[in-house]
N, C-alpha and C positions, 0 to 999 in steps of 0.2 A: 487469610494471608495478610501481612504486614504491607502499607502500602507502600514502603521499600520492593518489594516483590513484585510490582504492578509494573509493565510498561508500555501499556496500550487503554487507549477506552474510546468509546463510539454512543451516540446516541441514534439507530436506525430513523430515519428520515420518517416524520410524520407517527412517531409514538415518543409517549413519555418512558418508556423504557431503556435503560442504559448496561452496556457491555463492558466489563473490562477481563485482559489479562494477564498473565505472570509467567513466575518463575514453578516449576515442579508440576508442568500442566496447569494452574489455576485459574477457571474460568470464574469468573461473579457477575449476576445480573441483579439490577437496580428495578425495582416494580412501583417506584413513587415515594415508597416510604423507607426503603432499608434493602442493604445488599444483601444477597443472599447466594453463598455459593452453588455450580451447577455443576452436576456430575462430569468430568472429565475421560475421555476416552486413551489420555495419556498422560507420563509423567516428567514430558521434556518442557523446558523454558516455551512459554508463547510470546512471541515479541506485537503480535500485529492484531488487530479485529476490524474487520468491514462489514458494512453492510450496506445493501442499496436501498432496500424496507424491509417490512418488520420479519420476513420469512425467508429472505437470503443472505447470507454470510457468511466469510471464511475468516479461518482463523491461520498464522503463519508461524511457524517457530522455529526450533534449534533443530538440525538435522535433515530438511528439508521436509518437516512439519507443516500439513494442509488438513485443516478440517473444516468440514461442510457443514452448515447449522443447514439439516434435512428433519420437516414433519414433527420439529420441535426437540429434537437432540444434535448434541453435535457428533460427527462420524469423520474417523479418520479417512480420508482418500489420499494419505502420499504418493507423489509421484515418481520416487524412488529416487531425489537427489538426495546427496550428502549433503550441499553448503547451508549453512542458519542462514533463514528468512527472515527478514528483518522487515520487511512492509509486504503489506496486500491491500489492492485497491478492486473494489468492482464499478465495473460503468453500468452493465445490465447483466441480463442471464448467461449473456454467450460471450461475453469481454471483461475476464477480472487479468489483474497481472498480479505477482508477487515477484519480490526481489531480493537478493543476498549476498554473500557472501564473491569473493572472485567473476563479480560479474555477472552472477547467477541469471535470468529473466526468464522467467516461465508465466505462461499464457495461456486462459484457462476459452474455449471455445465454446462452450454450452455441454462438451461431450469428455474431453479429458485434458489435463494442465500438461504441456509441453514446453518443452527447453527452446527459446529462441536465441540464434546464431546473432546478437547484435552487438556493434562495436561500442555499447556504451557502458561506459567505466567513471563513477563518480567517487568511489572508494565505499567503505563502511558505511554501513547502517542509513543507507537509502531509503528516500520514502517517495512513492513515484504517485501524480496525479495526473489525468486525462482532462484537458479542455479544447476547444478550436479554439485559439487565439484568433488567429488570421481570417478566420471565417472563410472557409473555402470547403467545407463541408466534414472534413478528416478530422479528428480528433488528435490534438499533439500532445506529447510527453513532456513533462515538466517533472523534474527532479530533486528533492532536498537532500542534502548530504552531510555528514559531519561534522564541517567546522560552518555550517550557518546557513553557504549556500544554496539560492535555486538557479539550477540547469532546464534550459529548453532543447525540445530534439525536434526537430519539422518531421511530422508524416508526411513522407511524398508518395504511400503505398495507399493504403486506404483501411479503414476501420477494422475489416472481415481479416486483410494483411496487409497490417500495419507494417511500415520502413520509416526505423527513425534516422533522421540523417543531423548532421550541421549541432553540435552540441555547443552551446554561446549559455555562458552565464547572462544571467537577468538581472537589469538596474531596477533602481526604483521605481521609475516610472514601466515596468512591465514591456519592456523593449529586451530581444537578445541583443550580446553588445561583444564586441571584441579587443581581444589584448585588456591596457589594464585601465582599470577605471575607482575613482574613490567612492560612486554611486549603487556599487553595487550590492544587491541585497544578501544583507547580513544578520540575521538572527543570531548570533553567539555560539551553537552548536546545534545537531541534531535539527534539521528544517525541514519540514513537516507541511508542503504548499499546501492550500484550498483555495480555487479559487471561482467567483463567482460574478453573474454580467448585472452589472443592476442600475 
């Protein structure tokens, strides 16, 4: 693949090995020294790759595209939506989310990805991360979206059922903030949070 055709990559937590993917199904993994493409169980755009270590990952793409990196291949399991997935993020075995298209949110429980009823709408090409800001034990949603910004959603529900509520653009200093502000985080397009306590 041309790396015009690429529009995801991952290095799984704790290996020198690296994920990316594309456009026509194209998966390629990185072993240290040279990429090497990996058989594909499809031929639609992938937009997204996660992983939480080196034996779980999904992959997110065009059509509501989900494949499971299972015992060393990747396996389709879609969950029969139509809208393009455009991010997928895992916390652990039983908490990944992917996102898309018209508000799409589906939630992956350990057992099967389902559709959650939430009122959150950032527009195109979302890319959603899980942190406890607040520290009060819940894991909150934080959102990048297309023209740069990051959105916060408080869980007032809890991990196992999550409720994201109060959706406040994020300033610099990592505060949600309301109405309008010049401080507010701006990456140029397409934003892509990580964030980390240290």
């Amino acid at each position: 693949a041309n790396v015009t055709d690429l529009h995801s990559i991952i290095r799984p937590p704790g290996t020198t090995t690296m994920w990316a993917v594309g456009a026509n199904g194209t998966i390629l993994r990185y072993y240290g020294t040279s990429w090497t493409s990996v058989t594909s169980p499809v031929t639609t755009n992938l937009y997204s790759v996660h992983f939480s270590d080196a034996n779980t990952g999904w992959i997110a793409g065009a059509e509501g595209m989900i494949l499971q990196y299972a015992s060393g291949v990747w396996v389709n399991v879609s969950p029969g939506v139509q809208a393009n997935l455009y991010s997928v993020f895992i916390n652990d075995t039983n908490h990944s989310w992917a996102v898309g298209d018209n508000s799409t949110i589906l939630f992956y429980d350990g057992a099967v990805w389902e559709t959650q009823a939430l009122n959150i709408n950032v527009g195109y090409y979302s890319a959603p991360f899980m942190f406890d800001l607040d520290e009060d034990g819940k894991k909150d949603l934080f959102v990048g979206d297309d023209p740069g910004n990051v959105w916060f959603f408080k869980n007032v529900g809890s991990d196992d059922a999550p409720d994201f509520r109060y959706g406040f653009r994020m300033n610099v200093g990592l505060q949600a903030q309301i109405g309008t502000s010049t401080n507010f985080i701006d990456v140029g397009q397409f934003a892509t949070p990580q964030i980390c306590n240290w």
